[in-house]
C-alpha positions in Angstrom: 233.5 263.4 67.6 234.8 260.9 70.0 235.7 257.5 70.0 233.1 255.3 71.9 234.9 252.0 71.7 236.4 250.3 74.6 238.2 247.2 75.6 237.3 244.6 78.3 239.3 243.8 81.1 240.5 240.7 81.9 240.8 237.1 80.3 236.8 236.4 79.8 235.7 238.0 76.4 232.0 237.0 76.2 229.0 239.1 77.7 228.0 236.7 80.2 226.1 237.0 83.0 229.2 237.0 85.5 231.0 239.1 82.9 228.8 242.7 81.9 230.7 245.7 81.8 229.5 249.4 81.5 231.8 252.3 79.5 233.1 254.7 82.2 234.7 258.1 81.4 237.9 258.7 82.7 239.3 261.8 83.8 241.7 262.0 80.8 238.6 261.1 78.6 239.3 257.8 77.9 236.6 255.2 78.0 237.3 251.7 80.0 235.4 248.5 81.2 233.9 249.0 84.3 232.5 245.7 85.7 228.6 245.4 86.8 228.0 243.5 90.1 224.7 241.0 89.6 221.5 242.0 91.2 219.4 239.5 93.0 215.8 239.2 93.2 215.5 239.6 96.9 213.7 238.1 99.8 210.5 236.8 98.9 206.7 236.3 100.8 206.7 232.3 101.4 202.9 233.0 100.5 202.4 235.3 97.5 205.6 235.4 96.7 206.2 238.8 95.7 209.4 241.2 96.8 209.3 242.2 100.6 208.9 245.5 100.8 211.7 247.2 103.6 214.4 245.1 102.9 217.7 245.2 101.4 217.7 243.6 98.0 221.5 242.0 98.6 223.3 238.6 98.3 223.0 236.0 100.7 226.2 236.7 102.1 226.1 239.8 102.7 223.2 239.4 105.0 225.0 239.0 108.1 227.2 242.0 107.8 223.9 244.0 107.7 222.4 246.0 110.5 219.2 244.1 112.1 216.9 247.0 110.8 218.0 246.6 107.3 217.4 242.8 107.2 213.7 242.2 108.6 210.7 245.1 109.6 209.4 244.8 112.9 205.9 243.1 112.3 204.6 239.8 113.2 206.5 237.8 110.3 208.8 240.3 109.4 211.1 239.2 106.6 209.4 235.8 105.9 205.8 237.4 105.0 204.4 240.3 103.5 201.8 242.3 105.0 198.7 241.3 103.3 
């Protein structure tokens, strides 16, 4: 049976939110820190506020280097309000 322990990388040693790591398999079977990027929530309806559906769920900037179709839906309100 193997050895599931691994080490983190780097200075910070606490499970923060800036700091989560994931086990990953190496080729040679060893098992390392792999660093998790943080999710966001998403653009939201100014009304209901619930997620808009259509559109990448990315930081704020990374928005810019999207393409157009990935950042609104073409719809009267498109990426400020949902559909109902």
């Amino acid at each position: 049976m193997g050895d599931n322990r691994y080490t983190r990388k780097g200075r910070k040693s606490y499970n923060t939110r800036s700091n989560k790591m994931k086990p990953v398999r190496t080729p040679g079977g060893r098992l390392t820190a792999g660093k998790l990027k943080k999710t966001t929530k998403g653009p939201r309806c100014s009304d209901c506020k619930c997620a808009l559906p259509g559109i990448k769920h990315v930081k704020k900037s990374v928005y810019p280097h999207l393409k157009k179709r990935e950042r609104t839906v073409s719809r009267a309100y498109g990426g400020a309000t949902c559909a109902s």
